[in-house]
Structure formats: C-alpha cells, structure tokens
N, CA and C atoms of all chains as a GROMACS GRO file, in nm:
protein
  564
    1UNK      N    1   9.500   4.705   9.415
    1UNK     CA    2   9.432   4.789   9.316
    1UNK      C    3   9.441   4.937   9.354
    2UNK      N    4   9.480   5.008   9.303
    2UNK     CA    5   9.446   5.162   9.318
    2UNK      C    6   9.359   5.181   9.277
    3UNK      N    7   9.340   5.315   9.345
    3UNK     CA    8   9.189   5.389   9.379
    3UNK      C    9   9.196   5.524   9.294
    4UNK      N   10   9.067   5.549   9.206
    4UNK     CA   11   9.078   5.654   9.137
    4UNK      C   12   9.012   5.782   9.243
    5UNK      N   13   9.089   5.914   9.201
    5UNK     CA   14   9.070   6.035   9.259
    5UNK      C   15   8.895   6.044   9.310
    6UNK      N   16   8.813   5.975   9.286
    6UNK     CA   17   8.670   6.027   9.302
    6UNK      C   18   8.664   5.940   9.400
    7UNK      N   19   8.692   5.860   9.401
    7UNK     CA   20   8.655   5.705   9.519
    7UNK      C   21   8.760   5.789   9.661
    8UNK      N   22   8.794   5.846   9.640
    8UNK     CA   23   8.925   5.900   9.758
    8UNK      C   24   8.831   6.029   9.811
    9UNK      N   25   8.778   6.082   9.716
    9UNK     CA   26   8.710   6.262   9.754
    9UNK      C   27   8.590   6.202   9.819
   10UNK      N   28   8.551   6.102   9.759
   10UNK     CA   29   8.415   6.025   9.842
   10UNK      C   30   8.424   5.979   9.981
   11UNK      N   31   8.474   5.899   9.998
   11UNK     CA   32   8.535   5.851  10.144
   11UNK      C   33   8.553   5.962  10.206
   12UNK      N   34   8.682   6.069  10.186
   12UNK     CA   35   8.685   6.178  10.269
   12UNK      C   36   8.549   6.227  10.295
   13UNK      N   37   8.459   6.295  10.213
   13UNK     CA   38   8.347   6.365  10.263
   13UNK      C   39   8.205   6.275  10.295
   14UNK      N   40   8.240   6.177  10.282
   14UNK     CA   41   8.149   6.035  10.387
   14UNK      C   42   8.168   6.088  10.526
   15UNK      N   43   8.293   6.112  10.545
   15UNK     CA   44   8.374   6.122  10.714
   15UNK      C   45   8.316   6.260  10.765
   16UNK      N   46   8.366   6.319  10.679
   16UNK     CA   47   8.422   6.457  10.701
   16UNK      C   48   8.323   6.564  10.610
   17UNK      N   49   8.199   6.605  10.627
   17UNK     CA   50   8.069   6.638  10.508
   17UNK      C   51   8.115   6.771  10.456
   18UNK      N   52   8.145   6.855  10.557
   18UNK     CA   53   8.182   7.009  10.542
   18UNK      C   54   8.330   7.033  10.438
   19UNK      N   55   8.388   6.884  10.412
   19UNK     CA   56   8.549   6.924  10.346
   19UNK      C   57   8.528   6.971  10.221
   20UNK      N   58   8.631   7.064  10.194
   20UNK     CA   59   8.661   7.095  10.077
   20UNK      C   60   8.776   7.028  10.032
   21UNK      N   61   8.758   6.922   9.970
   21UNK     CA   62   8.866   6.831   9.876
   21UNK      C   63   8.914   6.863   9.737
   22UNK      N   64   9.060   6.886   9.741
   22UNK     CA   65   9.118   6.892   9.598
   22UNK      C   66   9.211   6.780   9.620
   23UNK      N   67   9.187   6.736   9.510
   23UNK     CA   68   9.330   6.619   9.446
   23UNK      C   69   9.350   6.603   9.330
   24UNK      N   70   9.501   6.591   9.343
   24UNK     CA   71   9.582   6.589   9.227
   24UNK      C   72   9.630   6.454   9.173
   25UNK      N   73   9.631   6.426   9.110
   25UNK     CA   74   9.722   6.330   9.030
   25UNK      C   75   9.834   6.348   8.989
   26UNK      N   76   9.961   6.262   9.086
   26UNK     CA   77  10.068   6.385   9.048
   26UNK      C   78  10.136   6.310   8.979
   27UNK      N   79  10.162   6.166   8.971
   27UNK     CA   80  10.229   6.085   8.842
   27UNK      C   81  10.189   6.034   8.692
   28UNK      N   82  10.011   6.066   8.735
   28UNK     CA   83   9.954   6.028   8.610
   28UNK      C   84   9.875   5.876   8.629
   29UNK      N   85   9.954   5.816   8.741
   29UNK     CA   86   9.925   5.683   8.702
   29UNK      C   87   9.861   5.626   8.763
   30UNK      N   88   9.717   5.736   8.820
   30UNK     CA   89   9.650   5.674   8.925
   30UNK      C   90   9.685   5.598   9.068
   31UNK      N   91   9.847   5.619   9.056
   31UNK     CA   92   9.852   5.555   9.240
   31UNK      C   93   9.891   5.663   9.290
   32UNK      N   94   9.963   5.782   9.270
   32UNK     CA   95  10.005   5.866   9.360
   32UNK      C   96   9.963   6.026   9.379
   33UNK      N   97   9.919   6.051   9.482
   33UNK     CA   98   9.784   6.151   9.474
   33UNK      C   99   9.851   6.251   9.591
   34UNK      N  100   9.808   6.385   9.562
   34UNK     CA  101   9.808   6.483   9.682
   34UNK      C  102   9.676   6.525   9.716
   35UNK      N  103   9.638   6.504   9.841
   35UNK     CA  104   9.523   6.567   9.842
   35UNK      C  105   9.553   6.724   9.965
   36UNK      N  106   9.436   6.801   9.908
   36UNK     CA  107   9.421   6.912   9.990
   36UNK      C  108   9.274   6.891  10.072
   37UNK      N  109   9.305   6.933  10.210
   37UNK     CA  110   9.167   6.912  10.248
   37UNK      C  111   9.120   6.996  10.391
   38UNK      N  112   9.030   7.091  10.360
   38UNK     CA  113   9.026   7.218  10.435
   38UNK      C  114   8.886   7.143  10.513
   39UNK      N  115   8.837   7.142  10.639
   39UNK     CA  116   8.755   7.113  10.715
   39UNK      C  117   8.758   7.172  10.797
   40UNK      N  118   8.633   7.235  10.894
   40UNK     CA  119   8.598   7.251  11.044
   40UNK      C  120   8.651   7.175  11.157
   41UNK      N  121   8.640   7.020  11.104
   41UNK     CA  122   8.660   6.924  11.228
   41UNK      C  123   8.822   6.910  11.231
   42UNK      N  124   8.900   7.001  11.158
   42UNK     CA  125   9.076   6.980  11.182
   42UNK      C  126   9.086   7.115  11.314
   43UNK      N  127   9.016   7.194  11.320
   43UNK     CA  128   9.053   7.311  11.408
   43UNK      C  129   9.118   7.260  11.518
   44UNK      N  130   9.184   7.351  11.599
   44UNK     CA  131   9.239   7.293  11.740
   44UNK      C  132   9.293   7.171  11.770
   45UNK      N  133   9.345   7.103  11.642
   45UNK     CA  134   9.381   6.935  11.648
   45UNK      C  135   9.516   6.967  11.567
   46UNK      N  136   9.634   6.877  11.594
   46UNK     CA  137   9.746   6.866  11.557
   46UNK      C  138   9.755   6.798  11.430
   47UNK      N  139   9.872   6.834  11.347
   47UNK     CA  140   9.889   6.791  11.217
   47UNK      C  141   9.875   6.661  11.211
   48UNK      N  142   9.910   6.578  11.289
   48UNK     CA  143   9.894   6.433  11.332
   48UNK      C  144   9.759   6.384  11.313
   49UNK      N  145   9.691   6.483  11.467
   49UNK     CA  146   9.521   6.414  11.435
   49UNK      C  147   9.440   6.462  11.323
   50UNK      N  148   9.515   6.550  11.214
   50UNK     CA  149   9.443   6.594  11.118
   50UNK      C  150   9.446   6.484  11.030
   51UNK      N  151   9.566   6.465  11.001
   51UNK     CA  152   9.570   6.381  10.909
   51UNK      C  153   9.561   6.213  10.964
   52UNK      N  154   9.526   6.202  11.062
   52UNK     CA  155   9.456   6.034  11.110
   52UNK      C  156   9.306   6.039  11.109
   53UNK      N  157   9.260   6.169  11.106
   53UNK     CA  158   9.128   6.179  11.069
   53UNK      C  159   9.070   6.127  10.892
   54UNK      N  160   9.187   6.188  10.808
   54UNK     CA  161   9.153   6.154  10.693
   54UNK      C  162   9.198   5.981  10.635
   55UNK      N  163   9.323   5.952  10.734
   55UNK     CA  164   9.315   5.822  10.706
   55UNK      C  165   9.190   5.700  10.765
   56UNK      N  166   9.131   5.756  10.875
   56UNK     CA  167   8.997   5.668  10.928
   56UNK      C  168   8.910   5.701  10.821
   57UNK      N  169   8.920   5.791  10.775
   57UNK     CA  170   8.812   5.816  10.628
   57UNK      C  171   8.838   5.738  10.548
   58UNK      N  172   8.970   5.711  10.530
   58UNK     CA  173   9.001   5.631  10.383
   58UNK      C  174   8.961   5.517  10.422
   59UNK      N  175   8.974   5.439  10.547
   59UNK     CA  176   8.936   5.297  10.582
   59UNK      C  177   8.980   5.188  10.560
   60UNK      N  178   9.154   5.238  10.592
   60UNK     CA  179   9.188   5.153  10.591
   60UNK      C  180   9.286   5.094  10.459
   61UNK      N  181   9.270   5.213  10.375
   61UNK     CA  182   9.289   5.185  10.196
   61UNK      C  183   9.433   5.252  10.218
   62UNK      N  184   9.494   5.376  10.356
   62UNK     CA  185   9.588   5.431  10.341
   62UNK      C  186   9.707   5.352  10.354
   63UNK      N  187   9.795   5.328  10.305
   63UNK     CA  188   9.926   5.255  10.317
   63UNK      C  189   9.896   5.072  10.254
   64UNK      N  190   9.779   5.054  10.167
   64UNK     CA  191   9.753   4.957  10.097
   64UNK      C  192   9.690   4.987   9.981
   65UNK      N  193   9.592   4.986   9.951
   65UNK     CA  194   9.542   4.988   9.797
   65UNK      C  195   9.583   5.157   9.772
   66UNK      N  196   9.625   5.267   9.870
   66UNK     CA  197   9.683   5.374   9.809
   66UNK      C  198   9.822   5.401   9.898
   67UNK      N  199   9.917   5.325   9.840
   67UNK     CA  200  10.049   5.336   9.860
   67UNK      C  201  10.108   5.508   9.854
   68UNK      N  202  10.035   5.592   9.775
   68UNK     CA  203  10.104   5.769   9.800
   68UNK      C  204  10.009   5.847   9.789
   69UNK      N  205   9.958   5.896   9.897
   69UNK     CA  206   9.905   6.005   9.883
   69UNK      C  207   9.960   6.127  10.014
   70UNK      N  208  10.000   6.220   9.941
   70UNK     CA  209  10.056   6.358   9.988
   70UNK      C  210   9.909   6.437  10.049
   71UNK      N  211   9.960   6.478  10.186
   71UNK     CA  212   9.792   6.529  10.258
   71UNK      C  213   9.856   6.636  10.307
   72UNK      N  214   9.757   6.715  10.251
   72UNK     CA  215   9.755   6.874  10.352
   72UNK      C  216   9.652   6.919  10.432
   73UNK      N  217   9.618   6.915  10.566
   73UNK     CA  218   9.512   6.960  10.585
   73UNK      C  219   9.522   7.120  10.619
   74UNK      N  220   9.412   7.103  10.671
   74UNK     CA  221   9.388   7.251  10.738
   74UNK      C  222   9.249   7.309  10.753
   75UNK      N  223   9.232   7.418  10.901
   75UNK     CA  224   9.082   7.423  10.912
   75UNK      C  225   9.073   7.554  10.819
   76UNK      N  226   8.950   7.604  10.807
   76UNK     CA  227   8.895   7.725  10.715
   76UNK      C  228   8.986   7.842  10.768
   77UNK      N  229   8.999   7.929  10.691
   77UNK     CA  230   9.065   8.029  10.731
   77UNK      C  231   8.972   8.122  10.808
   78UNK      N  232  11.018   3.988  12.475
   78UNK     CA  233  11.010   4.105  12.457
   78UNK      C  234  10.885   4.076  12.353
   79UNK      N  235  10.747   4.183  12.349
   79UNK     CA  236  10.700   4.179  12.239
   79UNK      C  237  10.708   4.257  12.101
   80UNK      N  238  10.653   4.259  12.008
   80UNK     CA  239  10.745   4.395  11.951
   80UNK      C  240  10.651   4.555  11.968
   81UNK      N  241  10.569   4.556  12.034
   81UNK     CA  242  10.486   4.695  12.076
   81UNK      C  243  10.641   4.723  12.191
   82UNK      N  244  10.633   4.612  12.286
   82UNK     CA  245  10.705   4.672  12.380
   82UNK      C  246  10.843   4.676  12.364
   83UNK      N  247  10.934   4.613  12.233
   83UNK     CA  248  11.048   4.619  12.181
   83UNK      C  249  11.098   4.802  12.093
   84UNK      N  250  10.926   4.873  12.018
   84UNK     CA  251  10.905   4.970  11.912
   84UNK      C  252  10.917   5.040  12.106
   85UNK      N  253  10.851   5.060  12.173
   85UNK     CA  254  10.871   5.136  12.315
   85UNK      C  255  10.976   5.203  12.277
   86UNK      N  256  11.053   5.091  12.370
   86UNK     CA  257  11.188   5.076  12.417
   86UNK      C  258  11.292   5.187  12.336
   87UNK      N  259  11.282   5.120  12.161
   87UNK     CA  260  11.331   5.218  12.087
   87UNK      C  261  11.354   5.362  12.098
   88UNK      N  262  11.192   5.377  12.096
   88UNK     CA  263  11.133   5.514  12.074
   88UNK      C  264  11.157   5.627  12.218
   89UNK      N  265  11.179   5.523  12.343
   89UNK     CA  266  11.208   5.594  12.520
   89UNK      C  267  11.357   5.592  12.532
   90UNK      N  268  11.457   5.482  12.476
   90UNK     CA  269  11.559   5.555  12.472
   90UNK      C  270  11.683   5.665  12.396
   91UNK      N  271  11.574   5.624  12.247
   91UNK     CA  272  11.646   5.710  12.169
   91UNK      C  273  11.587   5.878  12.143
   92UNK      N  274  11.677   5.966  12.152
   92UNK     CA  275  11.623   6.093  12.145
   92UNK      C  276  11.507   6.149  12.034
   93UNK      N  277  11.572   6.059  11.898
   93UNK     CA  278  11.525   6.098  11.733
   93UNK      C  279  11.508   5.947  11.708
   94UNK      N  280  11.418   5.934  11.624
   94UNK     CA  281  11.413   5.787  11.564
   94UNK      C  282  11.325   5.793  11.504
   95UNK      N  283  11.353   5.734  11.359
   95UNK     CA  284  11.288   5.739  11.221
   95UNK      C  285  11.270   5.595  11.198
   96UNK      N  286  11.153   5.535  11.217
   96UNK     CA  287  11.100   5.417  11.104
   96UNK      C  288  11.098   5.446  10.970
   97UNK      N  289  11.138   5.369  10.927
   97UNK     CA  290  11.191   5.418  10.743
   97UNK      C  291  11.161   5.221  10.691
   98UNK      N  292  11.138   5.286  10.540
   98UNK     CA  293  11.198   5.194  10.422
   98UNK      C  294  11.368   5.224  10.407
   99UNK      N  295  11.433   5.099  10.437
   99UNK     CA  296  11.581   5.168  10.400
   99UNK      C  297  11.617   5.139  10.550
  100UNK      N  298  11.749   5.220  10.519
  100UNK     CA  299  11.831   5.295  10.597
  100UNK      C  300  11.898   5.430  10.583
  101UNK      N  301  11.969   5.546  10.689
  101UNK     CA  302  11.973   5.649  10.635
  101UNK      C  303  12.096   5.667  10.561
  102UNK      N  304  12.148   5.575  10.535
  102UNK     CA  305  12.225   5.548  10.387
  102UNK      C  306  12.243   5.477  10.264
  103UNK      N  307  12.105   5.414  10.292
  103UNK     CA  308  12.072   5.385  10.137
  103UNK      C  309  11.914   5.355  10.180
  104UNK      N  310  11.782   5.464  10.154
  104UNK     CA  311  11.669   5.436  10.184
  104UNK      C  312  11.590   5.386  10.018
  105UNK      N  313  11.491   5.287  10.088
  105UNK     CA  314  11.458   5.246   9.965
  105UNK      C  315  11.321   5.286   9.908
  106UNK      N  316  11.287   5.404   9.962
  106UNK     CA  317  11.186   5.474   9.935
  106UNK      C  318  11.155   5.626   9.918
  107UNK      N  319  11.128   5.646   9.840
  107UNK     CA  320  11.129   5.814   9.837
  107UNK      C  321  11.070   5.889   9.943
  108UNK      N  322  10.985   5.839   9.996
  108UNK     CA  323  10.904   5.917  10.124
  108UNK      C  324  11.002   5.942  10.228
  109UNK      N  325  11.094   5.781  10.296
  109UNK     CA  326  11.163   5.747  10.373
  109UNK      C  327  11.341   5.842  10.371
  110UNK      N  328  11.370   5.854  10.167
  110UNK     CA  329  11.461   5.930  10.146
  110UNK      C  330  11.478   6.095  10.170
  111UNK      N  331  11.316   6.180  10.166
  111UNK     CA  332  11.286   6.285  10.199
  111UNK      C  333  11.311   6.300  10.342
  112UNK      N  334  11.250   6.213  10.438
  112UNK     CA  335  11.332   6.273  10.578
  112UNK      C  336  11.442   6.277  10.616
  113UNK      N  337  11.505   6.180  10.569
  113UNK     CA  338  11.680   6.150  10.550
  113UNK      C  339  11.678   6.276  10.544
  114UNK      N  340  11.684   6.325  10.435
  114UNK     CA  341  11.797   6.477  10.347
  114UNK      C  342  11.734   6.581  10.480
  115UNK      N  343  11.601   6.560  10.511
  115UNK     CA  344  11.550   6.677  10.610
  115UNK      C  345  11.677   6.671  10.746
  116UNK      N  346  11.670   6.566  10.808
  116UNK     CA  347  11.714   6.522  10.904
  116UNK      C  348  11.862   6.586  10.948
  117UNK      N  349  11.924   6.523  10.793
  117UNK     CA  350  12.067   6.508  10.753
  117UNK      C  351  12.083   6.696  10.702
  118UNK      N  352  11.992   6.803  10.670
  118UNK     CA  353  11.997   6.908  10.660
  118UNK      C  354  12.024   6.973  10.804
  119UNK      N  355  11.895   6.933  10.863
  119UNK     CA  356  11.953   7.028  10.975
  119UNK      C  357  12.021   6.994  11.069
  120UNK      N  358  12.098   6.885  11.015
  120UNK     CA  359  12.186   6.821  11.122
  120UNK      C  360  12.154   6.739  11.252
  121UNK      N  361  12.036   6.681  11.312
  121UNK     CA  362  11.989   6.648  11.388
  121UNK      C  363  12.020   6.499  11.389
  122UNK      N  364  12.077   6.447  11.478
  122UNK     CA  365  12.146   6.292  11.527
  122UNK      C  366  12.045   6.192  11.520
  123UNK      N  367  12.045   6.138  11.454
  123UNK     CA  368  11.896   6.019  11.502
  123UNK      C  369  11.967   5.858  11.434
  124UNK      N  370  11.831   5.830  11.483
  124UNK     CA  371  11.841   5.688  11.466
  124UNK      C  372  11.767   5.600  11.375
  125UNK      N  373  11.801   5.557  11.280
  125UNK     CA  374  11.707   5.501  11.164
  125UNK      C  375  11.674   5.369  11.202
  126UNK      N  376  11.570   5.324  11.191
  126UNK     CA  377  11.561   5.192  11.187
  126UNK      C  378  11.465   5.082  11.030
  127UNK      N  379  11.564   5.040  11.005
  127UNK     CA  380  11.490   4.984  10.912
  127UNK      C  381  11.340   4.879  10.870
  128UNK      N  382  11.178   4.916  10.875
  128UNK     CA  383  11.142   4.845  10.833
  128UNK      C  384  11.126   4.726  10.785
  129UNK      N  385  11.197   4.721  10.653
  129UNK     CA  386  11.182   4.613  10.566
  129UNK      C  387  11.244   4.500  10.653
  130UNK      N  388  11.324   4.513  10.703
  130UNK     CA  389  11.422   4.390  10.771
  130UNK      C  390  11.357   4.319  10.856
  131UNK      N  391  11.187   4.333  10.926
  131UNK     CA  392  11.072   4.270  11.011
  131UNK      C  393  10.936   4.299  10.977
  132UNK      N  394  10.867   4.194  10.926
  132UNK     CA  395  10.705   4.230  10.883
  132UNK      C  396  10.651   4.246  11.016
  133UNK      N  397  10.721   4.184  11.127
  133UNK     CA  398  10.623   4.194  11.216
  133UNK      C  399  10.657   4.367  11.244
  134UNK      N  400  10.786   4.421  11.282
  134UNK     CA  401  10.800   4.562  11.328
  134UNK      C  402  10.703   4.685  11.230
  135UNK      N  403  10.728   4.578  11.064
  135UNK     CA  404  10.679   4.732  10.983
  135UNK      C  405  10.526   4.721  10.999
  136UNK      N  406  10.426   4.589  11.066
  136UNK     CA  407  10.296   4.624  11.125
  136UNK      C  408  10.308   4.726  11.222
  137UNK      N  409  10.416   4.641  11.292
  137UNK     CA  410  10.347   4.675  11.464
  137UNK      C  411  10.390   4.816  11.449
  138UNK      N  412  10.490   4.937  11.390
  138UNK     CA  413  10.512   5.049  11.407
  138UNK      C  414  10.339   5.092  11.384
  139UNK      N  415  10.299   5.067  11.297
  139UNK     CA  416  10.155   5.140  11.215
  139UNK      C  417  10.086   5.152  11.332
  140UNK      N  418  10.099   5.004  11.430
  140UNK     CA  419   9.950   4.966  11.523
  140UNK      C  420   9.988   5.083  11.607
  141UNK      N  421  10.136   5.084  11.680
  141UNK     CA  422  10.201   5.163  11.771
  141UNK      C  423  10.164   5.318  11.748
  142UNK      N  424  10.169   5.377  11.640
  142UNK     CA  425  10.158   5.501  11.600
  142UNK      C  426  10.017   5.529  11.566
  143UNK      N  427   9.944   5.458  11.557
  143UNK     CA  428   9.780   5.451  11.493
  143UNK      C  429   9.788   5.537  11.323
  144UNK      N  430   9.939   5.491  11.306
  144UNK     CA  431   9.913   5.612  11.128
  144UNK      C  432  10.040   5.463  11.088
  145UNK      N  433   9.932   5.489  10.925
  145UNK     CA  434   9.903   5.352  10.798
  145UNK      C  435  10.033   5.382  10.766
  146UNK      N  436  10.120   5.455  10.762
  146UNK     CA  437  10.232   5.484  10.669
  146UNK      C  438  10.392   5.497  10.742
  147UNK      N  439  10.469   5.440  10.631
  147UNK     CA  440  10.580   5.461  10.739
  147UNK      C  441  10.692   5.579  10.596
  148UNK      N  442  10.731   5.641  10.614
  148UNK     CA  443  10.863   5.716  10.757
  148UNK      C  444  10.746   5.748  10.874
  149UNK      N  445  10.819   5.700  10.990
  149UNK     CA  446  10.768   5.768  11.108
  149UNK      C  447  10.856   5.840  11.215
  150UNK      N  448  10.852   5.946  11.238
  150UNK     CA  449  10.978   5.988  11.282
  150UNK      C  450  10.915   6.056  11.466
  151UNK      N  451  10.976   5.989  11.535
  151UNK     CA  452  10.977   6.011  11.674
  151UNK      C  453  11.081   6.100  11.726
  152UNK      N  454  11.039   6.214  11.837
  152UNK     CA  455  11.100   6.321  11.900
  152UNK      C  456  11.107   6.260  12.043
  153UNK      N  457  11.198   6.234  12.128
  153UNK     CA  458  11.157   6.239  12.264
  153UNK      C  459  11.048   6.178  12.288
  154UNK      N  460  11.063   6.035  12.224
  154UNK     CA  461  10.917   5.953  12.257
  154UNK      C  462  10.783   6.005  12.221
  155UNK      N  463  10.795   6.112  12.136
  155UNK     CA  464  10.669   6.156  12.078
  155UNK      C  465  10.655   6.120  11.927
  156UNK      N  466  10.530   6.087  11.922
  156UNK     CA  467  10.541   6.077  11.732
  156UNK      C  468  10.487   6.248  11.694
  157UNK      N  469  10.598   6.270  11.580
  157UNK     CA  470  10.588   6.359  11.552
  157UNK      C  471  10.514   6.388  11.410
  158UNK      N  472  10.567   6.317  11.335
  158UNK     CA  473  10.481   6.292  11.154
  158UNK      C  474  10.533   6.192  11.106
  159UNK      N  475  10.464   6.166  10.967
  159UNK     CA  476  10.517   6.123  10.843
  159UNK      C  477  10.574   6.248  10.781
  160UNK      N  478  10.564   6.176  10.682
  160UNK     CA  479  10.672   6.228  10.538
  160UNK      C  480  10.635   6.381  10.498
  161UNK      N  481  10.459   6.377  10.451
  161UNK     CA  482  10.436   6.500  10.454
  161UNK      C  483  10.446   6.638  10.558
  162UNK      N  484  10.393   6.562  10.697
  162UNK     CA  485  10.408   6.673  10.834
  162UNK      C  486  10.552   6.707  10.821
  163UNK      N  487  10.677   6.564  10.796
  163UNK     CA  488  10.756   6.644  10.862
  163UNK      C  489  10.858   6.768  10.719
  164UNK      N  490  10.810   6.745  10.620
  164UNK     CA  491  10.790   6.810  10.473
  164UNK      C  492  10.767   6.980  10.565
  165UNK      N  493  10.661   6.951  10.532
  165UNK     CA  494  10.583   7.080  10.606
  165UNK      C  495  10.628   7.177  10.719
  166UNK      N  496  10.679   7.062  10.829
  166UNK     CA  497  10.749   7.185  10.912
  166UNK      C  498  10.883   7.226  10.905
  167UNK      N  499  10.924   7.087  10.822
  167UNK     CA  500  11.077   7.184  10.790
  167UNK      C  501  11.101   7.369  10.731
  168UNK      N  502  10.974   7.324  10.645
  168UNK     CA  503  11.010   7.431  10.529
  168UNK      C  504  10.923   7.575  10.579
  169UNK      N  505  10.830   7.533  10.738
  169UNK     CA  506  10.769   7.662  10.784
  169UNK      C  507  10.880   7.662  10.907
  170UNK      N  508  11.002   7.602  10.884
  170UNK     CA  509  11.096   7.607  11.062
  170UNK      C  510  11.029   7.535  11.157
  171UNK      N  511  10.967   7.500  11.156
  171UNK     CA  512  10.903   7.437  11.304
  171UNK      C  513  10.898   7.344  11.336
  172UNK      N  514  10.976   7.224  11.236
  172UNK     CA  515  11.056   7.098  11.292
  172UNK      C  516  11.220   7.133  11.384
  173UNK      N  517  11.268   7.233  11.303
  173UNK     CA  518  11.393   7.324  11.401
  173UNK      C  519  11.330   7.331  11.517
  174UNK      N  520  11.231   7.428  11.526
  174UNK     CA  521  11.226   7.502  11.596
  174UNK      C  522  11.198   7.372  11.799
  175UNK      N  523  11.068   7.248  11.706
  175UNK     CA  524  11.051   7.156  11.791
  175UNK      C  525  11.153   7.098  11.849
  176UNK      N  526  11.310   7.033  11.779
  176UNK     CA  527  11.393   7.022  11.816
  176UNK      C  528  11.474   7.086  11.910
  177UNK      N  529  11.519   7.204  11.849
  177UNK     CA  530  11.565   7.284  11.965
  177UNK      C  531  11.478   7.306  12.118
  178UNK      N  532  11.354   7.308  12.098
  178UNK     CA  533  11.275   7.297  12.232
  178UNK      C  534  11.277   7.172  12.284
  179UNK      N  535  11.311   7.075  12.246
  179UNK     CA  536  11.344   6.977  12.316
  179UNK      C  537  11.473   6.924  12.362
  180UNK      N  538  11.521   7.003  12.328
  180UNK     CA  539  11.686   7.017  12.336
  180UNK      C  540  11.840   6.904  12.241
  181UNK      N  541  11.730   6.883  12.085
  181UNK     CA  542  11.802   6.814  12.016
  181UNK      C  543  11.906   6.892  11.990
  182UNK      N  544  12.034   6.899  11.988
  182UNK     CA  545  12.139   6.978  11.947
  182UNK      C  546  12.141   6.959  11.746
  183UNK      N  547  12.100   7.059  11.681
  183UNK     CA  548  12.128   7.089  11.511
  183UNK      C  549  12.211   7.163  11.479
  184UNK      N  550  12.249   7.170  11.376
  184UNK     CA  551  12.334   7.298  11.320
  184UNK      C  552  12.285   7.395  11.302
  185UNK      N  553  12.142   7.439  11.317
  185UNK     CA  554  12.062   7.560  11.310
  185UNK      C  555  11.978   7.619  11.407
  186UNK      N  556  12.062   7.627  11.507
  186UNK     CA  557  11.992   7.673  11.651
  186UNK      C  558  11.899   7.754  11.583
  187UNK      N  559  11.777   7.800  11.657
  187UNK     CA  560  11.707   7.867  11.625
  187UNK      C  561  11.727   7.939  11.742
  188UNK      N  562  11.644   8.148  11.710
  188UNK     CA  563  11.689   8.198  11.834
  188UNK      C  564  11.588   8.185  11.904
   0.00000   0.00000   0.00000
C-alpha cells in the first residue's frame, strides 16, 4: 500500500519535532515522493546519517510500502 | 561463506561497487540507472552487482548497509550513498572530488 504525503510528514516529525518538512508528489500517483527536510538533529552528521535518520522515522515503510522517495536533508542555515 | 561475510568480501576487494537493480548494462531501475550514467560520466571503473539475481543478497545488502534502499554504491569499503546522495554530490563535484581522494583514477581529475 502506499502512503499518502501526510502519513510520511507525520512519522518524520514524530522522530524528528523541530523538522521542517516539504513534500512533493512528483508522479501524481501517490507512490513517488521527494521530500525536503531541514532539522537541528542533521548538523555535524553525514549525508548518510542524515538520511538513516529519516528512514528510522519512516519505520521501516522505506524501501516497502514507499518504494520512491527522493530525500534532501539538511541542518538550518 | 555467509552472505554478510560474502557482501564483505565484495565490498574489501573491490575499489567501487554498486548494488543495483540490473546491471550496468541493462539496469532495471531508474534509481539503479541514474548511478550508472553518474558513474559511466565520470568515468570511474566499478563493479556492479546485480540484486535481483539473490533475495537473500538484495536483504542482506540493506542489513549490511543499515539503509532500506538499493543502488548502494561503495568507495574503498566505505558506503558512500544511495541514489539521491550520490545525485547530489555529483552535481556539487564532491563525488569527483571523493574519488580522486581516494585515488579512484576518472576522466575528471579534479585539481
């Protein structure tokens, strides 16, 4: 089952309270998503542990019930 | 051999090595096809290995790497990204640039 854009922004800021989440819908068809996601807790951590941070958020849903989602992180400017 | 310690092996003797959908001549995934063209741009030698061809490998890469998704593309026994990271540093240089510091030979030395 795919996961609609709100169930995805939720999970992230369950994890992660301070994020600022944008996502896109980039096929339309509810499976394939970019998200943007600016947090405190990415500072001083590699693109790697940024983005394994947001997949422990997802719980598990990344690379199964959401087969594409495009991640950008990054801490506050 | 188990396959944690088979995905090792891979990853310690080969310089570059990409877990993919596919292969890097006919990948069967768009994520997996984006590092291809990256790869195959800046000229950098590697080694594809195909996924699909073992359920047990296309787990055990995930468990191995602690990340849900595969292209996974390894430097010198390091995991370096998926699809998006390695997206990202191509296009800020700094997948070049990692290469050349590790002494992958590309067509785009950096200075």
């Amino acid at each position: 089952m795919p996961m609609n854009a709100n169930e995805i922004e939720t999970l992230i800021k369950a994890a992660l309270p301070d994020a600022q989440v944008e996502i896109r819908d980039l096929a339309g068809d509810g499976d394939h998503y970019a998200a943007n996601v600016v947090s405190e807790s990415f500072r001083g951590k590699s693109r790697v542990q940024q983005h394994q941070l947001v997949y422990e958020a997802l719980k598990g849903n990344m690379g199964g019930a959401l087969h594409a989602l495009a991640l950008q992180t990054r801490a506050p400017d | 051999m188990s396959i944690q310690d088979w995905i090792k092996n891979e990853v310690d003797t080969n310089d570059v090595v990409l877990f993919m959908k596919g292969t890097p001549s006919f990948p069967q995934c768009g994520f997996s096809g984006q590092v291809v063209q990256i790869l195959d741009y800046v000229g950098a030698p590697y080694k594809g290995i195909n996924v699909l061809e073992d359920d047990e490998l296309r787990q055990g890469i995930k468990d191995f790497s602690n990340w849900p998704t595969i292209p996974q593309l390894y430097v010198k026994g390091e995991f370096v990204g998926g699809c998006d990271i390695i997206r990202e540093m191509f296009q800020n240089k700094e997948l070049q640039g990692v290469l050349s510091e590790k002494g992958i030979e590309t067509n785009q030395q950096t200075a």
